[in-house]
TORKE-976914 format. One record per residue (C-alpha): chain; x, y, z. Coordinates in nm, 4 decimals. Layout:
PT  ch        c1        c2        c3
PT   A         X         Y         Z
...
//
This chain:
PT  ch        c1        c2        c3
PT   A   -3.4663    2.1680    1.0617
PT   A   -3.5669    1.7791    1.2076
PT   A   -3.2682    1.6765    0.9575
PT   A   -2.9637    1.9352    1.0627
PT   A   -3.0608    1.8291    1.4320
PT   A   -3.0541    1.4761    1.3640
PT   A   -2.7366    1.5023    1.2175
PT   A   -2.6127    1.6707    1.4606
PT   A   -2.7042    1.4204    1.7366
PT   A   -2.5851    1.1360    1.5181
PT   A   -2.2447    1.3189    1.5245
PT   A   -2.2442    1.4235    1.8248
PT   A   -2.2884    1.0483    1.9973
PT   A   -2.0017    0.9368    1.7627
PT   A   -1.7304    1.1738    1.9682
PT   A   -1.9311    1.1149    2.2690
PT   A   -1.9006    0.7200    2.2466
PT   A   -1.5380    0.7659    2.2047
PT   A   -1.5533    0.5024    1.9397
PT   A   -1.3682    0.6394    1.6020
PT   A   -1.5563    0.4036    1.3131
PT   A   -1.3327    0.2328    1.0648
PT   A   -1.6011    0.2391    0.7969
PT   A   -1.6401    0.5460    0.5994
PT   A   -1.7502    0.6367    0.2206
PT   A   -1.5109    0.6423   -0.0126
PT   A   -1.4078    0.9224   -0.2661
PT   A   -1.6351    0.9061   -0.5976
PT   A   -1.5403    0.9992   -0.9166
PT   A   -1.6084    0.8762   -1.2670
PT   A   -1.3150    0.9162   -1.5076
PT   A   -1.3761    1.0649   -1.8189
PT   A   -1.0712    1.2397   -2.0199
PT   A   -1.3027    1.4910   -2.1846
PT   A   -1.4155    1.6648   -1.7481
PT   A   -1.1761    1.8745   -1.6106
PT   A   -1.4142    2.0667   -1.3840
PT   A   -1.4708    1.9071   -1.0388
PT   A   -1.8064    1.7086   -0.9265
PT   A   -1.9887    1.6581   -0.6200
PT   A   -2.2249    1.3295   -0.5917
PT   A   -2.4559    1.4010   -0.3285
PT   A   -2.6191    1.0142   -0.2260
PT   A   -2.3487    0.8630   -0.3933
PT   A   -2.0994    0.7410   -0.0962
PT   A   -2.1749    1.0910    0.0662
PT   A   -2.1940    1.1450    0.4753
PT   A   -2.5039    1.0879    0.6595
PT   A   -2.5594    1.4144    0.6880
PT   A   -2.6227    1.4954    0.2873
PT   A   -2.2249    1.5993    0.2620
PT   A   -2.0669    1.4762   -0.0562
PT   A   -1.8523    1.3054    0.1535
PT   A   -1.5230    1.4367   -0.0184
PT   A   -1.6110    1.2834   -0.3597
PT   A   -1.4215    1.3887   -0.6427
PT   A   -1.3858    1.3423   -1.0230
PT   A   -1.0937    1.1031   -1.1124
PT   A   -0.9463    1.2899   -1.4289
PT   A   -0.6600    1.1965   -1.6577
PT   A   -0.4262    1.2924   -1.4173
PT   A   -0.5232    1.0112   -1.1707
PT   A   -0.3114    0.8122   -1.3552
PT   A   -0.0284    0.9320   -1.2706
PT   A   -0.1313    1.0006   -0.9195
PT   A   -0.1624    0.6052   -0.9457
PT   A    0.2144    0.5206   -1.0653
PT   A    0.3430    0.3355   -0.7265
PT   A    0.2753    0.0214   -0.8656
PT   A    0.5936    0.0443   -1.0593
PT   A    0.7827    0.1519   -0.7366
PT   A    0.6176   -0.2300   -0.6056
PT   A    0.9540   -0.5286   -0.6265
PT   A    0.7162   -0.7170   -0.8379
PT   A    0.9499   -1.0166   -0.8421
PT   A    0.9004   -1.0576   -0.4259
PT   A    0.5737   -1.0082   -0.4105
PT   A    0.3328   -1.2570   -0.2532
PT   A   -0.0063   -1.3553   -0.2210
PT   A   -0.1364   -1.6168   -0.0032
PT   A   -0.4464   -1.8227   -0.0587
PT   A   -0.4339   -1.7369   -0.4675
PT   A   -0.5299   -2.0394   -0.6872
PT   A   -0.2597   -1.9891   -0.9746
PT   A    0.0565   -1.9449   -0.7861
PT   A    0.2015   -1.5805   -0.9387
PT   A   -0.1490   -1.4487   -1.0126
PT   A   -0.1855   -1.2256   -0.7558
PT   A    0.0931   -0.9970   -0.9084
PT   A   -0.0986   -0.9291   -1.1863
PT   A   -0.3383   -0.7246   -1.0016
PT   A   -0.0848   -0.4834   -0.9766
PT   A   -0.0793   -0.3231   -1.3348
PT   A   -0.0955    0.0521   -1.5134
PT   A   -0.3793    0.2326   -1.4561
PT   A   -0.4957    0.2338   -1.7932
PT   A   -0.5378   -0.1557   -1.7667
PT   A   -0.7366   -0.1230   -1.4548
PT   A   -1.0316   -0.2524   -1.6488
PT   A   -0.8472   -0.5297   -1.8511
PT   A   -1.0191   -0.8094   -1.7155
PT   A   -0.7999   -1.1039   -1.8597
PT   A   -0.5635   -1.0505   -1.5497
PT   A   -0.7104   -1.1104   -1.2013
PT   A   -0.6542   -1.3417   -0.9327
PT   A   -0.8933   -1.5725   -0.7071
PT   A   -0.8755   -1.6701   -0.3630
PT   A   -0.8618   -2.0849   -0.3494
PT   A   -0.9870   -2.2556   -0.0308
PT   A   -1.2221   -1.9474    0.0790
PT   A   -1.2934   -1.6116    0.0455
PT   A   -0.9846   -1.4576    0.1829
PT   A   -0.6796   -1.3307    0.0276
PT   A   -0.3271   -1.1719    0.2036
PT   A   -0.1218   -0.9648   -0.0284
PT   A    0.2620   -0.8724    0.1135
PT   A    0.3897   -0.6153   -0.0965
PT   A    0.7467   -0.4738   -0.0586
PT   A    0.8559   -0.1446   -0.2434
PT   A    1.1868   -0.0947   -0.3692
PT   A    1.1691    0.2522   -0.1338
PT   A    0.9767    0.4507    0.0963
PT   A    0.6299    0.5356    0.0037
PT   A    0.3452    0.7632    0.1993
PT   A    0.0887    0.6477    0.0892
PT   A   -0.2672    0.8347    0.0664
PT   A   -0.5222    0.6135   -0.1581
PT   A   -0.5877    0.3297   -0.2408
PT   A   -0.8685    0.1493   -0.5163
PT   A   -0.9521   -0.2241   -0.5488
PT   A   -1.1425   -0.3120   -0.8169
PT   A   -1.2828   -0.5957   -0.7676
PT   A   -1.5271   -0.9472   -0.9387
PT   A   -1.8620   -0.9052   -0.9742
PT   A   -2.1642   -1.0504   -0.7832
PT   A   -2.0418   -1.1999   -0.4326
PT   A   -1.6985   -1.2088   -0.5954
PT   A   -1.6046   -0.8320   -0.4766
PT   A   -1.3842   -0.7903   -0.1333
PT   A   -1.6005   -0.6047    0.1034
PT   A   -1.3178   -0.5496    0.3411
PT   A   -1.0092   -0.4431    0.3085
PT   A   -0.7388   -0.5016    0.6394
PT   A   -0.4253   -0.3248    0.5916
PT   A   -0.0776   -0.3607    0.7652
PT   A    0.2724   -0.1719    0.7564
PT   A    0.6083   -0.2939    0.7431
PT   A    0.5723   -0.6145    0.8637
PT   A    0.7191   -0.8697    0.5743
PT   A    0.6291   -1.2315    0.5499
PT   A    0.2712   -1.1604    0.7126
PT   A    0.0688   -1.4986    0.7314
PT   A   -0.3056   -1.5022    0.7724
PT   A   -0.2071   -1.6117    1.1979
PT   A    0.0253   -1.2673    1.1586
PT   A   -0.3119   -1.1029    1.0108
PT   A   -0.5139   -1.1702    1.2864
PT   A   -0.3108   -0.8997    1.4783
PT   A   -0.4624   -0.5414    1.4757
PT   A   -0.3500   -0.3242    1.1701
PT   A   -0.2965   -0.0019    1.1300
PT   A   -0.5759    0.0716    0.9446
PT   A   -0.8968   -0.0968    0.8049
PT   A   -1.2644   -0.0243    0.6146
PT   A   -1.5446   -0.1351    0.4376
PT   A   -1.5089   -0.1624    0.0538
PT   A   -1.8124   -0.1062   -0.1612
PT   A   -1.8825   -0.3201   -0.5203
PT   A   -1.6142   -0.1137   -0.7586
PT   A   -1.6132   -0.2831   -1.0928
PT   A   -1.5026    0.0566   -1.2885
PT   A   -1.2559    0.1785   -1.0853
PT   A   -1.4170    0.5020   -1.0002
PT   A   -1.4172    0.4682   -0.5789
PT   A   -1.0802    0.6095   -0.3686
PT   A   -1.0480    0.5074   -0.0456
PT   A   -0.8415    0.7687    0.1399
PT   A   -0.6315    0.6155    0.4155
PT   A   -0.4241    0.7705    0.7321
PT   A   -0.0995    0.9222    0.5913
PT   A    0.0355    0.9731    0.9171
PT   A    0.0105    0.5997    0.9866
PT   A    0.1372    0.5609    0.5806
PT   A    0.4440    0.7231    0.6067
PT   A    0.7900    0.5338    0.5795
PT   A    0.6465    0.2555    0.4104
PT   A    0.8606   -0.0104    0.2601
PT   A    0.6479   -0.3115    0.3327
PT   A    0.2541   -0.3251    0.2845
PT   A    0.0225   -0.6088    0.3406
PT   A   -0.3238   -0.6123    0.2211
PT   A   -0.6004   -0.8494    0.3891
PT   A   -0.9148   -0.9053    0.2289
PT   A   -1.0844   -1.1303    0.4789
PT   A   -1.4683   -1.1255    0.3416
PT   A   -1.6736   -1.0895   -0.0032
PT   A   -2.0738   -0.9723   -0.0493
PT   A   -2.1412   -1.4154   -0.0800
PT   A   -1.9459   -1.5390   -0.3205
PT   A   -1.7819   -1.8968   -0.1954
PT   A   -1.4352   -1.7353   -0.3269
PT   A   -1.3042   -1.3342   -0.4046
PT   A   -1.1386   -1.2164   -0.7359
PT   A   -0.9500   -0.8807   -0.7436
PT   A   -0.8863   -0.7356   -1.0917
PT   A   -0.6806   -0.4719   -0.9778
PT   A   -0.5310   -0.2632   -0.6688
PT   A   -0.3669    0.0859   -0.7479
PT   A   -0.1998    0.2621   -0.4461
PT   A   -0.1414    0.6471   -0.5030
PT   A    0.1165    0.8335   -0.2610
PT   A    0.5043    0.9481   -0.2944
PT   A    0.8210    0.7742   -0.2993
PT   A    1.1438    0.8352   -0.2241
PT   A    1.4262    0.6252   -0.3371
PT   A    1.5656    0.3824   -0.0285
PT   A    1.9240    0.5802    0.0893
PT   A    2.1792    0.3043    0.0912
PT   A    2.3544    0.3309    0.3496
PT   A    2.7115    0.1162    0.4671
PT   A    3.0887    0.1345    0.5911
PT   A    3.3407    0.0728    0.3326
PT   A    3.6136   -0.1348    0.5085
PT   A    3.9667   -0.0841    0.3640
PT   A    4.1920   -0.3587    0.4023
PT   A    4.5677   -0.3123    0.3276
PT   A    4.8812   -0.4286    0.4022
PT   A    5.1892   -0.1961    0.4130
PT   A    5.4860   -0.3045    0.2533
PT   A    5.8240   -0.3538    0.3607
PT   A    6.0556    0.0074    0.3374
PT   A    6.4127   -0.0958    0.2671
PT   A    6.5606    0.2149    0.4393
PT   A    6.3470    0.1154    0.7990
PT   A    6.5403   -0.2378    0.6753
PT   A    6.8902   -0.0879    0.6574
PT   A    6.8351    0.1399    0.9894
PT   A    6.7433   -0.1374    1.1550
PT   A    7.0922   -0.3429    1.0582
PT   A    7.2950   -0.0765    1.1381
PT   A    7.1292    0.0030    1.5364
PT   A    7.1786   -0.3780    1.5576
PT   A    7.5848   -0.3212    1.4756
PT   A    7.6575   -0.0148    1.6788
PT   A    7.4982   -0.2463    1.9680
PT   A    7.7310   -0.5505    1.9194
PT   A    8.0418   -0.2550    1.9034
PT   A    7.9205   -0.1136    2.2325
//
């Protein structure tokens, strides 16, 4: 009984504060292509309150679920603060190479990294997972912004439209749910890890976004441009009202 009523006040001064918290457990789920059935991890990311905290198992359909990155214009994407210049595109990979740890990137000068990320259409998005380097290496904080291109870390000191807590993830098995009505009608997203659990710099092995797409409508005014020729008969009419005025 002393536990429902705890939670219950804990709750309870949460709406009362008027203060909505940013950090939140993710969705857990191990993958495993051989589970089909559904789990619930209680302690494992779950509410305060003993809830399982919407965990869920991450089954061989998550990789499809996972599939924006090739919807991401690879070839305009930028990262800012990476040491190899182009590295932080790899991160950005199937999601059965989530786990390949040969491509990564790492921050340079300090621990903070700034992703923009264009799409060659409109996403919603609904997830997103960050595997990340071990030991202090991880992000522990992920700061995310829409449609706003050519972000700079000045630009990301603005508030975005969204932003938690990440937890050490070096299997890929947490999903952090995010606000699809502030997701929707994305065709620009910038990612800002501004902190790690210690580590001097941050390495990020992989980020997979899940959410729909729809293909950019091209829109535009096709201008003709023409020039009418020359009729002989208006040519000949002419002549001849010219000659009936010089009889007259």
């Amino acid at each position: 009984a002393f536990g429902v009523l705890l939670c219950s006040l804990v709750d309870r001064s949460r709406v009362d504060s008027g203060v909505v918290s940013t950090s939140y457990a993710p969705r857990v789920g191990v993958y495993d292509t051989a589970m089909s059935h559904h789990h619930h991890h209680h302690g494992d990311g779950g509410d305060p309150c003993g809830g399982h905290g919407g965990a869920s198992t991450q089954g061989p359909e998550t990789g499809l679920q996972y599939s924006l990155y090739s919807k991401i214009d690879l070839d305009n994407v930028q990262c800012l603060n990476e040491v190899k210049e182009g590295s932080g595109k790899l991160v950005f990979k199937p999601w059965e190479q989530r786990l390949d740890r040969e491509k990564y990137v790492d921050s340079d000068a300090d621990e903070e990294l700034l992703f923009n990320i264009p799409f060659t259409g409109n996403v919603k998005l609904k997830s997103i997972l960050v595997v990340g380097g071990d030991a202090g290496m991880h992000p522990s904080k992920i700061r995310m912004f829409k449609n706003r291109p050519q972000m700079t870390f000045d630009d990301a000191r603005a508030t975005p439209e969204q932003e938690f807590e990440l937890q050490p993830d070096a299997s890929g098995n947490l999903e952090y749910p995010v606000r699809a009505v502030k997701f929707s009608s994305v065709h620009h997203l910038s990612l800002h890890f501004p902190s790690n659990f210690g580590s001097e710099t941050t390495r990020v092995y992989y980020i997979g976004l899940h959410g729909e797409y729809t293909e950019a409508q091209r829109q535009g005014v096709v201008l003709c441009s023409y020039e009418s020729a020359a009729n002989p008969a208006d040519h000949k009419v002419q002549q001849q009202q010219r000659a009936n005025m010089m009889i007259q």
